[in-house]
TORVEXRO-344939 format. One record per residue (C-alpha): residue number from 1; y, x, z; residue in one letter. Coordinates in steps of 0.25 Angstrom, whole numbers, plus 2048, in hexadecimal, padded with zeros to 3 digits. Each point is the difference from the previous one (the first is absolute). Layout:
<resi=NUM | y=Y | x=X | z=Z | resn=A>
...
% end
This chain:
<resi=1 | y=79A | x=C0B | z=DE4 | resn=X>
<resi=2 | y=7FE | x=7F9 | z=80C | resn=X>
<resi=3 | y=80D | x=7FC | z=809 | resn=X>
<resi=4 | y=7FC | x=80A | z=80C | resn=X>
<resi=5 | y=7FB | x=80C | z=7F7 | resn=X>
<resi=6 | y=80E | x=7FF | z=7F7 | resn=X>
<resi=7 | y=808 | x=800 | z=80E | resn=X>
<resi=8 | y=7F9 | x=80C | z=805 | resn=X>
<resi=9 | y=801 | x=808 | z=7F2 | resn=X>
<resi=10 | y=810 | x=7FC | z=7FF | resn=X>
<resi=11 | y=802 | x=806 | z=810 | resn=X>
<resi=12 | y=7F9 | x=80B | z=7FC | resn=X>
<resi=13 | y=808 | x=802 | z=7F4 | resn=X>
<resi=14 | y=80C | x=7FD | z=807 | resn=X>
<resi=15 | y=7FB | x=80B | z=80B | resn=X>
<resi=16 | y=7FE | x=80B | z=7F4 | resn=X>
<resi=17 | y=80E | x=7FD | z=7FA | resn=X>
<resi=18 | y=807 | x=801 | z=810 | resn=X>
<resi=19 | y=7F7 | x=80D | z=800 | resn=X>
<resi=20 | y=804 | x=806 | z=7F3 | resn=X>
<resi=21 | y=810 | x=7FD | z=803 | resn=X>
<resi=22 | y=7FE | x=805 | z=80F | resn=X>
<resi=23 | y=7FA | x=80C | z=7FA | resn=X>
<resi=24 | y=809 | x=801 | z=7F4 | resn=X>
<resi=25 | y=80D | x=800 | z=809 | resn=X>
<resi=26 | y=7F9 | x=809 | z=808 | resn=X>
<resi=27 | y=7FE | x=80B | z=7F5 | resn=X>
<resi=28 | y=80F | x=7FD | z=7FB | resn=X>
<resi=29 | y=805 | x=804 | z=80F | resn=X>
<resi=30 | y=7F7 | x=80D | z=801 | resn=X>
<resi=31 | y=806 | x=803 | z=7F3 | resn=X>
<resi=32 | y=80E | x=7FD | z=803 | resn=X>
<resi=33 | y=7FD | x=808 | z=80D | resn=X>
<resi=34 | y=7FA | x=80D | z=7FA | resn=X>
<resi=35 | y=80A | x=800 | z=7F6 | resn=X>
<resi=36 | y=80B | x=7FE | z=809 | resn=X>
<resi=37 | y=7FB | x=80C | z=808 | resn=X>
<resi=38 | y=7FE | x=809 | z=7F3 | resn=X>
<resi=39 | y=80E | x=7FD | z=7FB | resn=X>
<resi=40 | y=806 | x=804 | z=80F | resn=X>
<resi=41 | y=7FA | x=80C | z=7FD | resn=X>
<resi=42 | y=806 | x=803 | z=7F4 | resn=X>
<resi=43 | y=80F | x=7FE | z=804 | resn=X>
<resi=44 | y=801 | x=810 | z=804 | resn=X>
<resi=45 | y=7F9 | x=803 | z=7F3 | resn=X>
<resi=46 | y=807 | x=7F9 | z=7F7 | resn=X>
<resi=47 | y=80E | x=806 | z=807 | resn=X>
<resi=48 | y=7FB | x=80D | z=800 | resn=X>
<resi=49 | y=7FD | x=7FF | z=7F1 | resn=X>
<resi=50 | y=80E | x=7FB | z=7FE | resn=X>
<resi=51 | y=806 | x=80C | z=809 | resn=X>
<resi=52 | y=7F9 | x=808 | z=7F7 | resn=X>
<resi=53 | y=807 | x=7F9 | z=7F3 | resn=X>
<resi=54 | y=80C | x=802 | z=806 | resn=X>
<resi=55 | y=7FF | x=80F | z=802 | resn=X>
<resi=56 | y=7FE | x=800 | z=7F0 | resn=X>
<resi=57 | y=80C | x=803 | z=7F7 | resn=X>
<resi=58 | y=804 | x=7F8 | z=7F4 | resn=X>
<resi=59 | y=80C | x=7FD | z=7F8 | resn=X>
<resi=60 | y=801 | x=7F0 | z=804 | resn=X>
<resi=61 | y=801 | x=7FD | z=80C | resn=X>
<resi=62 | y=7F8 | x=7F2 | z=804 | resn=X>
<resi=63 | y=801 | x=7FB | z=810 | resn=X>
<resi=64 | y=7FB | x=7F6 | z=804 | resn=X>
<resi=65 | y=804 | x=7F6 | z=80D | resn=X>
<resi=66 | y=7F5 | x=7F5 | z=806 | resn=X>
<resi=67 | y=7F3 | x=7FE | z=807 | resn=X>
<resi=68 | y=7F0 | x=804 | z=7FE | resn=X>
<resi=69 | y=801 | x=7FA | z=7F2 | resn=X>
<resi=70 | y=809 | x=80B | z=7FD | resn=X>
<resi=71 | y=7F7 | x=809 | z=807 | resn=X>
<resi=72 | y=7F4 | x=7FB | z=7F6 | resn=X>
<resi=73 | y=7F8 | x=7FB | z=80D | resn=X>
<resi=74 | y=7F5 | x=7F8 | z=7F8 | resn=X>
<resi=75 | y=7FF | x=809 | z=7F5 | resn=X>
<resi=76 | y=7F4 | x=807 | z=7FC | resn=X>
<resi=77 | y=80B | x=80E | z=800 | resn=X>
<resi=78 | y=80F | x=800 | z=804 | resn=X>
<resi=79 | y=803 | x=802 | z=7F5 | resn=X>
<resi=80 | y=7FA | x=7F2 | z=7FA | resn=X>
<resi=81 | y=80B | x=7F8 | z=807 | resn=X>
<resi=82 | y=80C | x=7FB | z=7FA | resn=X>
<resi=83 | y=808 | x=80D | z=802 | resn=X>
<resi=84 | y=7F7 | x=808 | z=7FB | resn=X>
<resi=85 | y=7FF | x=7F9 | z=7F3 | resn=X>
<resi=86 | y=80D | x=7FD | z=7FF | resn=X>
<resi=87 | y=801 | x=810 | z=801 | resn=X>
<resi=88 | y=7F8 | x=801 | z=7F5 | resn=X>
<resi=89 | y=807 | x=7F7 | z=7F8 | resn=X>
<resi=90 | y=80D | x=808 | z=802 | resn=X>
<resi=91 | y=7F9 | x=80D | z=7FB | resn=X>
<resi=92 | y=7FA | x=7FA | z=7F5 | resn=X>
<resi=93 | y=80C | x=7FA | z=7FA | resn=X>
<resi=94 | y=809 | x=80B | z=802 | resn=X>
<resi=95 | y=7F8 | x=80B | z=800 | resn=X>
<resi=96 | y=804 | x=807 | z=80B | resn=X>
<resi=97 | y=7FB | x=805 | z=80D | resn=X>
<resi=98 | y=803 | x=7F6 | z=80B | resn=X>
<resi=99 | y=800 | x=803 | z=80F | resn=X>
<resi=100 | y=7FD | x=7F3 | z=80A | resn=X>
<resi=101 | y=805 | x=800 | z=80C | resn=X>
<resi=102 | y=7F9 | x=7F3 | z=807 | resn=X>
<resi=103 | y=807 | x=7FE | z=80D | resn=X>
<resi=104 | y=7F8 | x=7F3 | z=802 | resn=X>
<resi=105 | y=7FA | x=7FE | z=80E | resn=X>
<resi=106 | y=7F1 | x=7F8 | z=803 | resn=X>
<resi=107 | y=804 | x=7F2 | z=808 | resn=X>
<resi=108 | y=811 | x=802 | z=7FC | resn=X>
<resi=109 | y=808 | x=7F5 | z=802 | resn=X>
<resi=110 | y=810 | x=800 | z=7FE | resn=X>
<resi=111 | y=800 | x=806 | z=80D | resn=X>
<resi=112 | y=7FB | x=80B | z=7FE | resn=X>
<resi=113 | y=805 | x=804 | z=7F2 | resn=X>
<resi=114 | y=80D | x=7FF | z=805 | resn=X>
<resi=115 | y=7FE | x=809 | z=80C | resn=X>
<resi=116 | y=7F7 | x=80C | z=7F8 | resn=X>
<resi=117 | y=800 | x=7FD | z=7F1 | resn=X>
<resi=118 | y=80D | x=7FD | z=7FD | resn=X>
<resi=119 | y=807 | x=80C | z=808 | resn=X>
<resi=120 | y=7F6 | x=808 | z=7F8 | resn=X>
<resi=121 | y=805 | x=7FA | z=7F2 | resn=X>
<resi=122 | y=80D | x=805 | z=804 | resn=X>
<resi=123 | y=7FD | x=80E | z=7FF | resn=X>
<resi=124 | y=7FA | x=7FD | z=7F1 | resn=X>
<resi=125 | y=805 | x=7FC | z=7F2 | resn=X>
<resi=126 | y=7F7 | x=7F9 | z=7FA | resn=X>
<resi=127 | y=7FE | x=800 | z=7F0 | resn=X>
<resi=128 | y=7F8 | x=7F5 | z=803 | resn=X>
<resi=129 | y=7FF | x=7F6 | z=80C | resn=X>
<resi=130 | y=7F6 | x=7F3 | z=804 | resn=X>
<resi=131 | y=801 | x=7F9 | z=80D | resn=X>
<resi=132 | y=7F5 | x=7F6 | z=805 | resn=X>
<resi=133 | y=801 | x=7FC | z=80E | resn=X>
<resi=134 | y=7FF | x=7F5 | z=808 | resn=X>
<resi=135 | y=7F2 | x=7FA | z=7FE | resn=X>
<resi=136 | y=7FE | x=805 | z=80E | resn=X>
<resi=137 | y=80B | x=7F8 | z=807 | resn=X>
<resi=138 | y=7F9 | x=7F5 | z=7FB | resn=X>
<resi=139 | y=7F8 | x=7FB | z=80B | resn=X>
<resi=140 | y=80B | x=801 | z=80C | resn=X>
<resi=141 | y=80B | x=7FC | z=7F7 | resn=X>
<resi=142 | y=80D | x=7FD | z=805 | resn=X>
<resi=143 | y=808 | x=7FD | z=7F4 | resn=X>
<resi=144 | y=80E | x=803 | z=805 | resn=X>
<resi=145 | y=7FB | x=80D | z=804 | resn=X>
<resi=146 | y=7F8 | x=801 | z=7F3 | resn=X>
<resi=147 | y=80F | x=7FF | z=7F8 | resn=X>
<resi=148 | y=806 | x=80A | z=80A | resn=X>
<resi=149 | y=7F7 | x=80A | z=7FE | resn=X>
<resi=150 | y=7FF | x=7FE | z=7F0 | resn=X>
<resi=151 | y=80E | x=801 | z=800 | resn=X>
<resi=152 | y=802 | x=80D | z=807 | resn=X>
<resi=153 | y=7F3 | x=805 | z=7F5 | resn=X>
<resi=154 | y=808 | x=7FC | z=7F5 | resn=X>
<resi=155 | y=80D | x=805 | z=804 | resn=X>
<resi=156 | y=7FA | x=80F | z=801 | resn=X>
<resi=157 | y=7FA | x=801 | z=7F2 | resn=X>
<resi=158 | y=806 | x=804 | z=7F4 | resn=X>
<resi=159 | y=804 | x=7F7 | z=7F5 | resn=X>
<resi=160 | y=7F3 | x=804 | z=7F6 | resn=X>
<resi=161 | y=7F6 | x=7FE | z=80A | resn=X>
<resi=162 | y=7F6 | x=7F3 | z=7FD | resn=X>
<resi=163 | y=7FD | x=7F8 | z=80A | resn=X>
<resi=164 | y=7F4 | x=7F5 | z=801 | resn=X>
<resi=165 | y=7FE | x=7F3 | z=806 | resn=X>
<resi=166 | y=7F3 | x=7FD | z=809 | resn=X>
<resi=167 | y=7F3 | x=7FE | z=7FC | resn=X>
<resi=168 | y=7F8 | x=7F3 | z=7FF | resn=X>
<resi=169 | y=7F9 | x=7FD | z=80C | resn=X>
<resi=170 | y=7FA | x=7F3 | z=7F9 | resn=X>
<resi=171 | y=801 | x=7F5 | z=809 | resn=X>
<resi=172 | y=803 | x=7FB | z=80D | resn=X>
<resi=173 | y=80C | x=804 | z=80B | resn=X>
<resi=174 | y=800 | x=80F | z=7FB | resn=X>
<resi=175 | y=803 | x=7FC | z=7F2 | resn=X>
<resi=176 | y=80B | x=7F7 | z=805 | resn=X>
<resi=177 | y=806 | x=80B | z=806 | resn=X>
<resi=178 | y=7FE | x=809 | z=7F6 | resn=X>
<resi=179 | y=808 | x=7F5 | z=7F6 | resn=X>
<resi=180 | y=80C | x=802 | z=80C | resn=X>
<resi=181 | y=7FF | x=80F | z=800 | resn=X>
<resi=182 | y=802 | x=802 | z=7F1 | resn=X>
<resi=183 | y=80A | x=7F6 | z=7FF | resn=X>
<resi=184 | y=807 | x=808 | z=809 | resn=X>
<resi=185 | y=7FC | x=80D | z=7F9 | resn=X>
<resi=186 | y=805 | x=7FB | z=7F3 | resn=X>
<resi=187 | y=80C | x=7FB | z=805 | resn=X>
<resi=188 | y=804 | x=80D | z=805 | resn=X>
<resi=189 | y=7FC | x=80B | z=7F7 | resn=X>
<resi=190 | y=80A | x=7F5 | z=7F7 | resn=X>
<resi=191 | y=80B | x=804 | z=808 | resn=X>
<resi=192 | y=7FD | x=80F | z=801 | resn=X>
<resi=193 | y=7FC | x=800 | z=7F0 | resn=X>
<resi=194 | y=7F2 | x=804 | z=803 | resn=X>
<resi=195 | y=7F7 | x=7FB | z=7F5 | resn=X>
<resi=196 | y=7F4 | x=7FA | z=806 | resn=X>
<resi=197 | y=7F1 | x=803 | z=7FA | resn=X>
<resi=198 | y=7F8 | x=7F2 | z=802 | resn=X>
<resi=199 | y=7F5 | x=804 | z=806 | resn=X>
<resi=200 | y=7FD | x=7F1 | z=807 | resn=X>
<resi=201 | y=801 | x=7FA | z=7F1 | resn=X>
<resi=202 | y=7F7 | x=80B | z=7FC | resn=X>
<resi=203 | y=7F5 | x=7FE | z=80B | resn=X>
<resi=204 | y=801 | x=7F1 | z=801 | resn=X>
<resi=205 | y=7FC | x=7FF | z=7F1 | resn=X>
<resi=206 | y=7F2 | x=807 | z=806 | resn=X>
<resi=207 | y=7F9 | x=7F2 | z=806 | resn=X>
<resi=208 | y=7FA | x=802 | z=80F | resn=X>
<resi=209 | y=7F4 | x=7FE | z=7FB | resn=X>
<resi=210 | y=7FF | x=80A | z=7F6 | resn=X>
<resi=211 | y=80B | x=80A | z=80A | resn=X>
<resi=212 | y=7F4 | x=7FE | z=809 | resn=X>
<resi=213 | y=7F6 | x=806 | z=7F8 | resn=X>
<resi=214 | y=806 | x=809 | z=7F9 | resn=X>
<resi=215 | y=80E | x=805 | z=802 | resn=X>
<resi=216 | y=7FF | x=804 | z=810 | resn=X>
<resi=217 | y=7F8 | x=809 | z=808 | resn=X>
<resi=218 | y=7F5 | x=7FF | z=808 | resn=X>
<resi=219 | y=80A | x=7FD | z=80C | resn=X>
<resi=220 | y=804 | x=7F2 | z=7F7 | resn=X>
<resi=221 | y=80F | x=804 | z=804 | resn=X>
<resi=222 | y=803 | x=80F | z=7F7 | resn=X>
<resi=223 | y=7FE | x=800 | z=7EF | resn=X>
<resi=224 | y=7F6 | x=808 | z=7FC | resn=X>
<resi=225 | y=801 | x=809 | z=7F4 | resn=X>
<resi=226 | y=801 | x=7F1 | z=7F7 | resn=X>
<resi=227 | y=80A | x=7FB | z=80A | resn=X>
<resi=228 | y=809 | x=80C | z=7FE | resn=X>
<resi=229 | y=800 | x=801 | z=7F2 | resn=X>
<resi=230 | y=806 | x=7F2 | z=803 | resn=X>
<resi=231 | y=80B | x=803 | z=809 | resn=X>
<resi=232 | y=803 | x=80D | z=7F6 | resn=X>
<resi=233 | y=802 | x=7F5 | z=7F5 | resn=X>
<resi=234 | y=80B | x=7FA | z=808 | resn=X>
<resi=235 | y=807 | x=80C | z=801 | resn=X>
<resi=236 | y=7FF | x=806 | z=7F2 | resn=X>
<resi=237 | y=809 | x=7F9 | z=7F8 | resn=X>
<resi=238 | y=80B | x=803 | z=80A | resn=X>
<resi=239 | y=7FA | x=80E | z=802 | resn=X>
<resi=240 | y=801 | x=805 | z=7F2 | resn=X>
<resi=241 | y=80C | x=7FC | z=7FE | resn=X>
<resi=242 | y=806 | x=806 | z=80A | resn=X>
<resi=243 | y=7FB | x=80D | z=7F9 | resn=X>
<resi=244 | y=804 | x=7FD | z=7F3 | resn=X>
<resi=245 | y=80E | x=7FF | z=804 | resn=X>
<resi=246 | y=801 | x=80D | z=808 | resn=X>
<resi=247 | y=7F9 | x=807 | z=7F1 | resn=X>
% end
């Protein structure tokens, strides 16, 4: 191939692999955006699905304190989150009706469980209890006031609920303050004698790549059903014995 034609057919492959990545990144934002738009929408279906479980009688009792992963945001249903199949796994091993009261709140940080879900856990006695929040104090964190508030969460649960670390974020900053954030977590749930699901090691053993494609929804931040299945593993274990001792 002559010296001027190969030049011309390498710019033009060169100009068809910028093309495909520009449009490639282009389809991944409208995506992300469309997605981000359809799951907004589904914060007040998925709380008023869970209002409506809450209504329901049953003879456990399961709350449930964190974010919009313990709404199920990402989930084909509310109920394919992690609380919902944790639910499910309390009814199947006891066999008895389970009521769930999820008092988790879409975008929750810290803040806010301590100003609404916590005064609300007050009024409740829980067979079972979970707590997952924080992931949201993630992006503006301030450590000290990250330990402040986690402190004040832990020193208003009783001593059977089960609390979990943060989830991977991967790589990058947020990961490294993620790894501050649990340490502090662990730390003080040890003080308090809160046993601690490990929901990082749990979703770290999921590579990115694989997370990416698999475990997460279209919004490429909430699990999908996969995803929760994997945050309900993290849980399980600590879940079911809880159960078995109060049999």
């Amino acid at each position: 191939m002559p010296l001027a034609r190969a030049a011309v057919v390498a710019a033009a492959s060169a100009g068809l692999l910028t093309g495909s990545a520009l449009v490639g990144r282009y389809l991944v934002i409208r995506r992300r955006s469309g997605a981000v738009v359809r799951l907004t929408e589904a914060i007040p279906v998925n709380a008023a699905w869970w209002r409506e479980q809450r209504a329901k009688q049953g003879e456990l009792l399961y709350v449930a304190v964190g974010d919009s992963a313990a709404q199920g945001i990402g989930a084909s249903r509310p109920g394919r989150g992690y609380v919902g199949l944790l639910a499910r796994a309390i009814r199947q091993r006891t066999g008895r009706t389970v009521r769930v009261v999820n008092l988790g709140q879409s975008g929750g940080r810290l803040r806010e469980a301590l100003a609404k879900q916590i005064p609300a856990l007050a009024k409740l006695r829980p067979d079972v209890l979970t707590v997952s929040i924080g992931a949201n104090d993630v992006e503006s964190f301030d450590e000290a006031r990250f330990e402040r508030e986690w402190r004040a969460i832990c020193a208003a649960l009783p001593p059977h609920a089960i609390v979990a670390d943060l989830p991977s974020f991967y790589l990058g900053e947020f990961e490294r303050r993620v790894r501050v954030a649990n340490g502090i977590v662990r730390r003080v749930a040890a003080e308090h004698g809160l046993r601690v699901a490990p929901l990082h090691e749990t979703t770290r053993r999921r590579t990115a790549a694989r997370t990416a494609l698999r475990d997460v929804a279209a919004d490429f931040f909430h699990p999908n059903d996969r995803g929760y299945a994997v945050w309900a593993s993290a849980f399980a274990p600590l879940v079911l014995e809880a159960v078995d001792a109060r049999e």
